[in-house]
C-alpha positions as CSV (number, residue, x, y, z in Angstrom):
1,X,-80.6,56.9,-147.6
2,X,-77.4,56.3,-146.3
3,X,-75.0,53.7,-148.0
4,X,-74.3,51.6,-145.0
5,X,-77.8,51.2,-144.2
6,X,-81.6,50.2,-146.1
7,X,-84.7,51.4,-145.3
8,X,-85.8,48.4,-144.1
9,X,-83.1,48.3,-141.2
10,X,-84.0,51.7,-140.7
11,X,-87.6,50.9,-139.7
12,X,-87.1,48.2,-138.1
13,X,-84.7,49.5,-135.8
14,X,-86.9,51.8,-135.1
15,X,-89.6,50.0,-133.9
16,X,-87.7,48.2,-131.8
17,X,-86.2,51.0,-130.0
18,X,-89.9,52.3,-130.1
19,X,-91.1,48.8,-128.7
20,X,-88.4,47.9,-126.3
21,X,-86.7,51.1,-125.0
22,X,-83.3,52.1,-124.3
23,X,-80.8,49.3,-126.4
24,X,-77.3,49.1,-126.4
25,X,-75.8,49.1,-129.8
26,X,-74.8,45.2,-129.6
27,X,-78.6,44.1,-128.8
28,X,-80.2,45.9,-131.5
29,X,-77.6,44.5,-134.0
30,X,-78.4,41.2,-132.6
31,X,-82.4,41.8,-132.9
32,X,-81.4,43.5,-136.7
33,X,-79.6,40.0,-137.5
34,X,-76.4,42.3,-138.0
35,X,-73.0,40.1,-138.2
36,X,-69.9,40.4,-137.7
37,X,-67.2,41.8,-135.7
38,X,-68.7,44.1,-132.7
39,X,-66.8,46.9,-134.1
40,X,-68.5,46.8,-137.2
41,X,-72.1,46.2,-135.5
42,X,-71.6,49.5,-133.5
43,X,-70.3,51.4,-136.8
44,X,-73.6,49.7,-138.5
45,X,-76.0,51.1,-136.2
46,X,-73.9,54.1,-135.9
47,X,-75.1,54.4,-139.5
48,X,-78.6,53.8,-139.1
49,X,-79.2,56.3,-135.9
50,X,-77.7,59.0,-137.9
51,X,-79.8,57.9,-140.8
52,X,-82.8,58.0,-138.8
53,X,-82.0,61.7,-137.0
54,X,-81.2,63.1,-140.4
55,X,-85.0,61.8,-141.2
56,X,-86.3,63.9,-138.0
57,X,-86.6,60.9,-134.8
58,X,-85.4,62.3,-132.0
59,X,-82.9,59.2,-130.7
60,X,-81.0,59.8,-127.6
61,X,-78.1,57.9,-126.9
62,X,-76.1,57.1,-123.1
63,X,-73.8,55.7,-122.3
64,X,-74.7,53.1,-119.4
65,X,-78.4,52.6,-121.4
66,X,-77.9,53.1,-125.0
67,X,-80.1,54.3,-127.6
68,X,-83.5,55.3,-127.1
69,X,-86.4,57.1,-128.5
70,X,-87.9,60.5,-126.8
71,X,-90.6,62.1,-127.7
72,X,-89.9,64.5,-125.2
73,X,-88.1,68.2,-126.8
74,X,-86.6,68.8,-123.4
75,X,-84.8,65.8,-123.2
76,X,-83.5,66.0,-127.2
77,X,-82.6,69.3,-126.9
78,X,-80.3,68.4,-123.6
79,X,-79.0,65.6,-125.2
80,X,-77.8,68.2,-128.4
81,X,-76.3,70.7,-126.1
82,X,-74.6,68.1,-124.6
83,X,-73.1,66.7,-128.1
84,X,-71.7,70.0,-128.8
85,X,-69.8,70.5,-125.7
86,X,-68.7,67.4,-126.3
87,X,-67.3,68.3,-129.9
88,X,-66.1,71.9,-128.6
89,X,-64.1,70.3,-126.1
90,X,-62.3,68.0,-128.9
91,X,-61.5,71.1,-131.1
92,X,-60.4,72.9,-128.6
93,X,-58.1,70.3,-127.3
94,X,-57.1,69.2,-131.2
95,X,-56.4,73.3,-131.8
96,X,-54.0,73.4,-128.2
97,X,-52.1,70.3,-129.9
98,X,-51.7,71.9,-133.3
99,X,-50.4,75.2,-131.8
100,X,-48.1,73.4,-129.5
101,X,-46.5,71.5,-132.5
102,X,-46.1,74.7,-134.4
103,X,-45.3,77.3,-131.9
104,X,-42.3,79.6,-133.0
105,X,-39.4,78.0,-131.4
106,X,-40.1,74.9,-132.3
107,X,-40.4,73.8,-128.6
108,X,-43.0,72.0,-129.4
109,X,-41.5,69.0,-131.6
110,X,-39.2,68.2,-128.6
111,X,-41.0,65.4,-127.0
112,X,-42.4,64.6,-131.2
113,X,-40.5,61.0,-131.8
114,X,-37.7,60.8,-134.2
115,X,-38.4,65.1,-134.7
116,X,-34.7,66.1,-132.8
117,X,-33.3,65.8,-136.3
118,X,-35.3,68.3,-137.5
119,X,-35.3,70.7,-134.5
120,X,-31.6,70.6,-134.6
121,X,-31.5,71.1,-138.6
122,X,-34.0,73.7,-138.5
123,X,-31.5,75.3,-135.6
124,X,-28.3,75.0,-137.3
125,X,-29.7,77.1,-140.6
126,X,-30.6,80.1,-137.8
């Protein structure tokens, strides 16, 4: 069980996504009788949907509808593929970064804030 969420959150969330379809993240906090800030709502159900995959439910989540239950492997399997797409794109855009701010030349600290020191020091020893 994961530590930001009990098994009776768990369930119940699940039969209200079950019951009532596609929820946005605020509305089933509301039905849970989750408080606080609307950050920590969406991080609290965050918690329990990965709870709840890691225990085999097939929850699908959009972002115009929210979450939802499929029993359908077609749409769950799109829905993966889609997710790691999604993460390739952010490693390969994080690994672009990195090698820009560690190319040879150090061309890429120039535009780095407060890093002209350091270009120019690193420079001035060549």
């Amino acid at each position: 069980m994961n530590a930001n969420c009990t098994a009776d959150e768990a369930a119940r969330c699940l039969r209200l996504l079950r019951s009532k379809g596609p929820l946005p993240a605020a509305d089933i906090a509301n039905c849970l009788g989750i408080g606080g800030k609307r950050e920590t709502q969406r991080r609290h159900i965050r918690a329990i949907i990965r709870h709840l995959r890691e225990c085999g439910e097939m929850i699908v989540a959009t972002l115009k509808d929210g979450y939802f239950v499929t029993d359908d492997v077609k749409i769950w399997r799109d829905y993966l593929e889609g997710r790691q797409i999604d993460a390739k794109r952010v490693l390969g855009k994080t690994h672009r970064q990195l090698r820009m701010v560690t190319d040879g030349n150090g061309q890429g600290l120039l535009f780095v804030p407060g890093s002209s020191a350091f270009v120019n020091a690193s420079f001035a020893k060549s």
